[in-house]
C-alpha positions in Angstrom: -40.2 26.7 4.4 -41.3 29.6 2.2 -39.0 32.1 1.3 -41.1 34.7 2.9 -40.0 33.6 6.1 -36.4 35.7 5.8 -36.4 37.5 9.0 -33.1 38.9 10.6 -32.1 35.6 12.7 -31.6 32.0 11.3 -33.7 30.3 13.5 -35.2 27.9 11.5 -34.3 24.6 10.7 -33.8 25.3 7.1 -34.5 27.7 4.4 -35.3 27.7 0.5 -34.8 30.1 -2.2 -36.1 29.2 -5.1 -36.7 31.5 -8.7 -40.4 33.3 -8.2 -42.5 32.9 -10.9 -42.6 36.1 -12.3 -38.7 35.5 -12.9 -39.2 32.3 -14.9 -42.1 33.9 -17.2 -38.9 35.9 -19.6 -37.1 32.7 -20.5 -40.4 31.1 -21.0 -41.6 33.5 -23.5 -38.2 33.7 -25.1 -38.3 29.5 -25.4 -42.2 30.4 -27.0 -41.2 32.8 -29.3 -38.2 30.5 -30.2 -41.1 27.2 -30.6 -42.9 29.5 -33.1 -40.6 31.0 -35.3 -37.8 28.7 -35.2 -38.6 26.1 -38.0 -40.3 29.5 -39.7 -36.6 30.8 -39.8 -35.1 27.3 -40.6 -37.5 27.2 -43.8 -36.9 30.6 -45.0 -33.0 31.1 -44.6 -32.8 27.5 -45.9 -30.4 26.1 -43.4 -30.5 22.9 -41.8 -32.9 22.5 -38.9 -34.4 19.5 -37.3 -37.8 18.6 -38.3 -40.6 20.8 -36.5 -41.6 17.8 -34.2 -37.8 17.4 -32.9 -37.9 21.0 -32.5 -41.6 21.1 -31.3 -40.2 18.1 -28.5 -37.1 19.7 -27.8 -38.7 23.3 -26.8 -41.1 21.5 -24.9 -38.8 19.5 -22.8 -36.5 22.9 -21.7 -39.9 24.9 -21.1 -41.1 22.2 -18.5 -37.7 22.3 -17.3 -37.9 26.0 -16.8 -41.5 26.0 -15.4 -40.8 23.2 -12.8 -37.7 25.1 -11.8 -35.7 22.9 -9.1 -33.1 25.5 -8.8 -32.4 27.4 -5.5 -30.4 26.9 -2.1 -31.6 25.5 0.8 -30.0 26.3 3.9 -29.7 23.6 6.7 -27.5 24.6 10.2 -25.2 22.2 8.4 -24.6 23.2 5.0 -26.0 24.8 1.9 -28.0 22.3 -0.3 -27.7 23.6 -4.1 -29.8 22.4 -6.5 -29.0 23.0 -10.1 -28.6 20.4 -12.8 -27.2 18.3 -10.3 -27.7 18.6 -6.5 -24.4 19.8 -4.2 -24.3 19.9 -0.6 -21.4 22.8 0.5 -20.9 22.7 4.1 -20.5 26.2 6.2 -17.0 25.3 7.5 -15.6 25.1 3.9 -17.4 28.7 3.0 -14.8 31.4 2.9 -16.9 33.9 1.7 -20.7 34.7 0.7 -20.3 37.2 -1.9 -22.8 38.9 -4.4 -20.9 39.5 -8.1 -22.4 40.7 -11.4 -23.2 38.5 -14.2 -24.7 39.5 -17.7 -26.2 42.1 -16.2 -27.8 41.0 -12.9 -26.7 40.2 -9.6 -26.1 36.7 -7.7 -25.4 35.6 -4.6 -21.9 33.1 -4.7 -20.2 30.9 -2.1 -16.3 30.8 -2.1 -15.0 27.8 -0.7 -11.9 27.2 1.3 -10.6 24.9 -1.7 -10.8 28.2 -4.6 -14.3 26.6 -5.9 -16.9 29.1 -6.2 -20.6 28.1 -6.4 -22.9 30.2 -8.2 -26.5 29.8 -6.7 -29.3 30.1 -9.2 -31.1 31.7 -6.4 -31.7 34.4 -5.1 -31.0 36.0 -8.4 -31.8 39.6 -9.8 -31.5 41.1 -12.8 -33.2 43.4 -16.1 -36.0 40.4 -16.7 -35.7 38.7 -13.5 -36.2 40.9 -10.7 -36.2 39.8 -7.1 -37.3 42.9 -4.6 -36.1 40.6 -1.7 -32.9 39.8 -3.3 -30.6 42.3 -0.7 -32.7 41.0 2.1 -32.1 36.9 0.9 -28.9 37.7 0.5 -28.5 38.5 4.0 -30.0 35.7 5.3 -27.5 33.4 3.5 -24.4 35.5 5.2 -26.2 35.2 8.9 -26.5 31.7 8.1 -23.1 30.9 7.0 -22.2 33.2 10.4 -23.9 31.5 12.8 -23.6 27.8 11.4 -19.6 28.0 10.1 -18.7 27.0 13.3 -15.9 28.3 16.3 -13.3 26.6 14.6 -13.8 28.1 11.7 -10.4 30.2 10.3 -10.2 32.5 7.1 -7.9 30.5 4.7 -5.1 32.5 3.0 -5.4 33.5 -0.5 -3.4 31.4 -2.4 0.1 33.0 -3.5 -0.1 35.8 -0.4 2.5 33.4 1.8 3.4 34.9 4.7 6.2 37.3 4.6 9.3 35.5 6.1 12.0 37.2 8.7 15.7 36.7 7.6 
């Protein structure tokens, strides 16, 4: 599924967000401008720097890594399917919470889990050189989703240290 399809109810069978492209071009010219004038710097101030063709390798490999981009959520009626470095699968029931919180200056979407683990999805994602104009509406989807699949059994777990207060 594209992620244009993010109308008001989860009727799909899944869902994925991934980074847009226009969100992956910042890093990539950073990593270029890093490919360029990093052994330039390493020469000049004198300090010790791999040779250009470990560096040359080594800004290649993150840049095909940034352009591929396997990072995003998919949502199944089951769970939600991160993939980041290393793929997670975080089931509705455990979800506590779907929140969005503020980091380095943009905004991201993050599941609290029943167990104190939050989960920080890469995307949706918005920010300075990242912006997503869907990012409110995404976000939305993910909390209908996690309303509609968490199940009727499903029960807020307490904080933990807020006991309940006990009658003497």
């Amino acid at each position: 599924m594209s992620e244009s399809q993010v109308s008001g109810a989860p009727a799909l069978e899944e869902i994925r967000f991934r980074l847009g492209i226009w969100q992956c071009v910042p890093p990539l010219l950073l990593m270029t401008a890093c490919l360029w004038f990093g052994p330039v710097l390493g020469a000049v101030t004198g300090v010790g720097r791999p040779s250009f063709d470990a560096w040359t390798l080594a800004m290649w490999i993150v840049l095909v890594v940034l352009v591929v981009s396997p990072f995003g959520v998919t949502l199944t009626p089951s769970a939600a399917r991160v993939h980041d470095l290393r793929r997670r699968t975080v089931p509705w029931a455990s979800v506590q919470s779907v929140r969005v919180e503020q980091v380095m200056g943009g905004r991201v979407v993050v599941l609290y889990e029943a167990d104190g683990r939050r989960t920080r999805l890469r995307a949706p994602v918005t920010g300075f050189l990242q912006r997503d104009r869907g990012f409110e509406e995404k976000f939305h989807v993910i909390g209908q989703w996690w309303l509609a699949y968490r199940g009727t059994d499903w029960v807020p777990v307490p904080p933990p240290g807020s006991g309940t207060p006990t009658r003497r």
